[in-house]
GUROLO-35959 format. One line per 8 residues: number of its first residue (from 1); their letters; for each residue y, z, x of C-alpha. Coordinates in nm, 4 decimals. Example, Ala and Ser with C-alpha at 12.3 -4.5 7.8 and 13.67 -1.06 7.14 Angstrom:
! GUROLO-35959
1	as	-0.4500,0.7800,1.2300; -0.1060,0.7140,1.3670
***
This chain:
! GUROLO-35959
1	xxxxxxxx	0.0000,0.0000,0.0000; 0.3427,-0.0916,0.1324; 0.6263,0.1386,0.0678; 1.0007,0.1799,0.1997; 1.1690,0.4985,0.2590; 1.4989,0.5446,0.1855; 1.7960,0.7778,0.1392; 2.0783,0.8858,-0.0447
9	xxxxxxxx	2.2950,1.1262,0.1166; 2.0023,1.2937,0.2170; 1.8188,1.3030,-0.0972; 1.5401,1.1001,0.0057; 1.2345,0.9185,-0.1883; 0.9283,0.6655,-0.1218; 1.0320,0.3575,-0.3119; 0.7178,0.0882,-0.4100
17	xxxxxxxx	0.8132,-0.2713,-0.4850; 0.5632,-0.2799,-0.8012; 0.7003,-0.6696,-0.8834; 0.4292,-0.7161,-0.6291; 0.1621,-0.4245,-0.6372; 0.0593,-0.2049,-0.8448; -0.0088,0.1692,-0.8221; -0.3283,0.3306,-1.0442
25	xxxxxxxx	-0.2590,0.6802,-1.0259; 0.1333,0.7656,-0.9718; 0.1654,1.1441,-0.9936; -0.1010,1.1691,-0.7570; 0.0271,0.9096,-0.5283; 0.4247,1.1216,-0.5515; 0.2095,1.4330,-0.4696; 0.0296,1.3123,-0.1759
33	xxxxxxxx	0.3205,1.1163,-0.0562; 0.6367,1.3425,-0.0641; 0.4390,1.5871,0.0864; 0.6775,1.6660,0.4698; 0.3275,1.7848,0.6375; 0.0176,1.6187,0.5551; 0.2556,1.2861,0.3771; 0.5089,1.0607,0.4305
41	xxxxxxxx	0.7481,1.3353,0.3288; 1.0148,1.2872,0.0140; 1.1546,1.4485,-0.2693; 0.9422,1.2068,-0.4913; 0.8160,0.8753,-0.5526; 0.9932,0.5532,-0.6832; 0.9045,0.2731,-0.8836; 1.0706,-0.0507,-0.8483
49	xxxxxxxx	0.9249,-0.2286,-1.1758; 0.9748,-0.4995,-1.4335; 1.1498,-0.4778,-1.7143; 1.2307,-0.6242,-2.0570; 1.5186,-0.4927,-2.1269; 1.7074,-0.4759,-1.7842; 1.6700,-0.6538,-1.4832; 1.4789,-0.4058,-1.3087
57	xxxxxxxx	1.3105,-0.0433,-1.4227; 1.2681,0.2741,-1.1908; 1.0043,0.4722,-1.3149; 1.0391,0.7617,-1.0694; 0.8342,1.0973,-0.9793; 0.9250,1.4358,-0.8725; 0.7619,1.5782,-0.5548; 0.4903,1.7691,-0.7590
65	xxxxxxxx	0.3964,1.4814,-0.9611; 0.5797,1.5364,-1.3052; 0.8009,1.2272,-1.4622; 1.1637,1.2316,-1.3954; 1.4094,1.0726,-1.6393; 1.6727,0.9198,-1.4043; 1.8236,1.0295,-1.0412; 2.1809,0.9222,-0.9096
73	xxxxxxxx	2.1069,0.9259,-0.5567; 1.7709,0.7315,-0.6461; 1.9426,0.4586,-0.8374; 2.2070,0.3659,-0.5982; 1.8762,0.3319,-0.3118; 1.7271,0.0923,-0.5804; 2.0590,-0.1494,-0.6525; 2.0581,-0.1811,-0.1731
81	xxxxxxxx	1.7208,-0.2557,-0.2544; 1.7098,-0.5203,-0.4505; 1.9512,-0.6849,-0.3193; 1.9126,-0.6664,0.0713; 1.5298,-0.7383,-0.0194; 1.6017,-1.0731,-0.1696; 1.5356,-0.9486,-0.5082; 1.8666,-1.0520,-0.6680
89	xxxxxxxx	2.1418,-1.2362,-0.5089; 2.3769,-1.0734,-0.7928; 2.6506,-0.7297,-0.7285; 2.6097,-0.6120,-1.0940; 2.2957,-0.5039,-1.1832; 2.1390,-0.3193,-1.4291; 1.8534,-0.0986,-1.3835; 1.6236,0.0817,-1.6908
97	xxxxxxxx	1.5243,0.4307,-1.6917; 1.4290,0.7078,-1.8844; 1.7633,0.8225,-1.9302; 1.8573,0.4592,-2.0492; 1.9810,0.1442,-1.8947; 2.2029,0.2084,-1.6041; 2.4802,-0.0664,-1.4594; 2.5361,-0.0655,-1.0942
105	xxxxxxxx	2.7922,-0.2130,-0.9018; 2.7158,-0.3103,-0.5525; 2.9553,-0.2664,-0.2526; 2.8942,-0.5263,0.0142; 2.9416,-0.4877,0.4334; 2.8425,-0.7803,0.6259; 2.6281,-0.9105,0.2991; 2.4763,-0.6093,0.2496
113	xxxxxxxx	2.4973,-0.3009,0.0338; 2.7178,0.0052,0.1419; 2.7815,0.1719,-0.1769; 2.6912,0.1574,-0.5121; 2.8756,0.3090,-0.8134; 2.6418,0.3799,-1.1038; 2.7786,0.4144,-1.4350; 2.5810,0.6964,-1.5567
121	xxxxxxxx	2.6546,0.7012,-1.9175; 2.8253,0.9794,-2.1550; 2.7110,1.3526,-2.0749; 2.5317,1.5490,-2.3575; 2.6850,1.8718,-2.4380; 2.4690,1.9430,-2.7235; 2.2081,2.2118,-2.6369; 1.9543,2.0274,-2.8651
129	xxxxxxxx	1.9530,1.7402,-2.6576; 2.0060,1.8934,-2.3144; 1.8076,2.1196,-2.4322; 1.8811,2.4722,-2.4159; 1.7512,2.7311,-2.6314; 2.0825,2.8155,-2.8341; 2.2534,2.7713,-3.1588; 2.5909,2.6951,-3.0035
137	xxxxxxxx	2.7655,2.3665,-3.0540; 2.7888,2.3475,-2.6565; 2.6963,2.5678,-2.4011; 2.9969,2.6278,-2.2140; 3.0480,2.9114,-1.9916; 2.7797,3.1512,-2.1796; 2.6321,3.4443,-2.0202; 2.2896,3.4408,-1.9520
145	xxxxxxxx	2.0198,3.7241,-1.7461; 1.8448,3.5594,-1.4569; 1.6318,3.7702,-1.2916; 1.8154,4.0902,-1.4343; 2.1311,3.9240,-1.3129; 2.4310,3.8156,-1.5470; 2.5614,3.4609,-1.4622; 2.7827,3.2266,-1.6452
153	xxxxxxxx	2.6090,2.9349,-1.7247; 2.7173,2.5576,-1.8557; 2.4519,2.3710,-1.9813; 2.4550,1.9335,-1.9263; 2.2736,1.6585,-1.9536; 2.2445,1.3585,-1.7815; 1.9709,1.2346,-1.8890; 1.8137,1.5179,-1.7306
161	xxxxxxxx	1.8954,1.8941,-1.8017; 2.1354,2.0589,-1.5629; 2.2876,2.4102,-1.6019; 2.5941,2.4539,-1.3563; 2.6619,2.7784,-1.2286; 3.0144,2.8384,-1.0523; 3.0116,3.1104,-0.7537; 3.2547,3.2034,-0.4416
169	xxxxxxxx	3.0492,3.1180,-0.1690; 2.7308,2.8759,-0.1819; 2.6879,2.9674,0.1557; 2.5219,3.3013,0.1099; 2.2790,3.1901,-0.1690; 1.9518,3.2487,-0.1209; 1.8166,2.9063,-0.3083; 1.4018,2.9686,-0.2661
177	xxxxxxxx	1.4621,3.2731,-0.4161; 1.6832,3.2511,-0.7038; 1.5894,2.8370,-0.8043; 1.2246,2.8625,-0.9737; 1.4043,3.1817,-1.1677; 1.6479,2.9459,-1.3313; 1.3834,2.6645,-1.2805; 1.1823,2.7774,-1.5232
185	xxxxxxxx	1.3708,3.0265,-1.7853; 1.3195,3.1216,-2.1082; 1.6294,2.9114,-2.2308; 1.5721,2.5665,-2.0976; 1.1903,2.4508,-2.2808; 1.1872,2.1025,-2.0509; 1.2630,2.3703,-1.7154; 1.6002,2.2608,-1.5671
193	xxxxxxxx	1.8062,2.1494,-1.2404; 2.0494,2.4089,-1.1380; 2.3822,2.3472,-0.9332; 2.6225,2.6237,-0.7715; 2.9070,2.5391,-0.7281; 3.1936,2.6719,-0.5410; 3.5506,2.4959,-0.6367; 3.7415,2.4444,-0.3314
201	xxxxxxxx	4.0237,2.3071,-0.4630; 4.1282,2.0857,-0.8276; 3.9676,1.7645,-0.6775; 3.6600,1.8892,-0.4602; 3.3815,2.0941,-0.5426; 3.0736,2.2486,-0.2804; 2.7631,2.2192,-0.4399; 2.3661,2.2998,-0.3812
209	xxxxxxxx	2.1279,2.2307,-0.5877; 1.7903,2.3766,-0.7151; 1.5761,2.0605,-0.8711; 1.2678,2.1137,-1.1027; 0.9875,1.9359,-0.9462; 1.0946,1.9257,-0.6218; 1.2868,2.2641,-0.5084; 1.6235,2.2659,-0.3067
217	xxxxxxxx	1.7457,1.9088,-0.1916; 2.0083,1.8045,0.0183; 2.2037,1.5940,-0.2785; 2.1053,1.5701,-0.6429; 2.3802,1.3007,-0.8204; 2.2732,1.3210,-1.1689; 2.3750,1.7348,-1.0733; 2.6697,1.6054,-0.8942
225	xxxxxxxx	2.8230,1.4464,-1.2461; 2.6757,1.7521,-1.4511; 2.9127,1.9453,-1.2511; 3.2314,1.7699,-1.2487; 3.1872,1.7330,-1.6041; 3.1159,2.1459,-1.6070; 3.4459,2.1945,-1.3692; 3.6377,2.0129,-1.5803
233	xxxxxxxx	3.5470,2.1520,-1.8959; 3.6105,2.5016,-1.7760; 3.9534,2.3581,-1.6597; 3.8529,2.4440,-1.2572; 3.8880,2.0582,-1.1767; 4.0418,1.7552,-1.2837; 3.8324,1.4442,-1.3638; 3.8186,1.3129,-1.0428
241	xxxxxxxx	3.6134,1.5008,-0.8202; 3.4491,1.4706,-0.4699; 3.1853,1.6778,-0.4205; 3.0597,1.8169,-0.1059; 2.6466,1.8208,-0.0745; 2.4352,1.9069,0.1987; 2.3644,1.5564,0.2554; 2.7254,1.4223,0.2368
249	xxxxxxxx	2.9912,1.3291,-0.0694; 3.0010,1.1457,-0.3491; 3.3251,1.0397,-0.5643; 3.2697,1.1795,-0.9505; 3.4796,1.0482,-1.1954; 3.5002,1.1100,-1.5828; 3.6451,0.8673,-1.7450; 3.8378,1.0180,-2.0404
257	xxxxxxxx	3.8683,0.6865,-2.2413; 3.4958,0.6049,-2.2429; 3.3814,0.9413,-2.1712; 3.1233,0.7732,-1.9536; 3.0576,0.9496,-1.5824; 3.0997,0.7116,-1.2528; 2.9763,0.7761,-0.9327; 2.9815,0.6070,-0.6070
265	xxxxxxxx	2.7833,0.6895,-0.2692; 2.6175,0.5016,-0.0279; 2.2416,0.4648,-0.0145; 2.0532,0.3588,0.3399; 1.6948,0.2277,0.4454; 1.4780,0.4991,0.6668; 1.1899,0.2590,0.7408; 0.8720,0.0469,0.6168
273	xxxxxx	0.5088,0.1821,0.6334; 0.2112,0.1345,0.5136; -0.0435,0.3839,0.3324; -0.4637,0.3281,0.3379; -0.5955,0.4140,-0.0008; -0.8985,0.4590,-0.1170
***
């Protein structure tokens, strides 16, 4: 099996050009695969398929093997892919997921992709559809026990759940410890990504992020949009944000007239291999 590895801002994933093989058993494969000892080592697996209602799908995999709706930094690796691989000759492409059919906008260099800016669609605020266990039109700011500790929580989807927690210094946080607590509580029945965030000033944001499936990445961009959208609605940020990740920035912007989320980052090849299997 051929496979590519690639990278966004550190958030890194095997990607399989299925327009050309095909893979029987996919959790397994994202298990074995993203695996950092025994594997090639990623945050997950990635599915570059057809589709019939975009011009290409990504059907994508945490690192434990459980189906992921849609990932920002995963996307933008997809739209250099395509198009440095000869896929599409085209700088606007769109790309279906779970979370729905993304457009991408391609930045060139030298003919090939730099950046991409994904338009990644309007954020859900109702808890039903995030979803969080509440009866509250939005879940904005509400206090919540973790672990016998009070935190204020927002609660937003993009396409994935994300609940955005805002603290002084992400520094100090002790991620393995506190994640899998938020991870998997009581409120969120699907689990949940969690982001802390510290605001350094009204246009950038520090972030880390816990994601279900996969533990603490470097970068998470669906989690970089959730919290923009989070700073803004608690009136820390505007809506143009850059936010600082472990991996490097990314430019978030919420468009107020659309209400649709934009962001833009670069995405980079690691290197080709090939896997025996059985």
């Amino acid at each position: 099996m051929r496979f590519t590895k690639m990278q966004g801002i550190g958030n890194d994933y095997v990607y399989v050009n299925c327009m050309e093989q095909q893979i029987p058993d996919a959790p397994e494969l994202a298990r074995k695969i993203s695996d950092r000892h025994f594997g090639v080592g990623a945050d997950g697996l990635i599915l570059i398929c057809p589709s019939e209602t975009a011009d290409f799908q990504m059907v994508m995999y945490n690192a434990d093997g459980s189906r992921a709706q849609m990932c920002g930094n995963g996307i933008r690796c997809v739209g250099k892919y395509v198009h440095d691989r000869g896929l599409t000759d085209r700088t606007t492409v769109t790309v279906e997921t779970l979370a729905g059919v993304k457009t991408l906008q391609l930045h060139l260099e030298d003919g090939v992709v730099a950046s991409v800016t994904v338009d990644m669609g309007v954020p859900i605020l109702d808890p039903r559809f995030i979803p969080v266990r509440s009866e509250e039109e939005r879940f904005i700011d509400q206090v919540a026990s973790v672990d016998g500790i009070e935190y204020r929580i927002t609660a937003v989807s993009m396409g994935n759940p994300h609940a955005v927690v805002f603290v002084e210094d992400t520094e100090c946080l002790d991620l393995p410890a506190i994640g899998p607590a938020f991870e998997h509580h009581p409120l969120f029945p699907d689990r949940t990504n969690t982001e802390f965030i510290q605001v350094v000033d009204r246009s950038t944001i520090k972030m880390r992020v816990w994601e279900r499936g996969s533990g603490e990445t470097l970068a998470c961009g669906t989690g970089a949009c959730a919290a923009v959208v989070a700073a803004y609605l608690n009136q820390k940020t505007g809506s143009d944000v850059t936010v600082r990740l472990l991996g490097g920035d990314l430019n978030i912007s919420w468009d107020e007239a659309t209400a649709h989320v934009f962001m833009t980052g670069p995405a980079a090849f690691v290197f080709d291999g090939e896997l025996e299997t059985d």
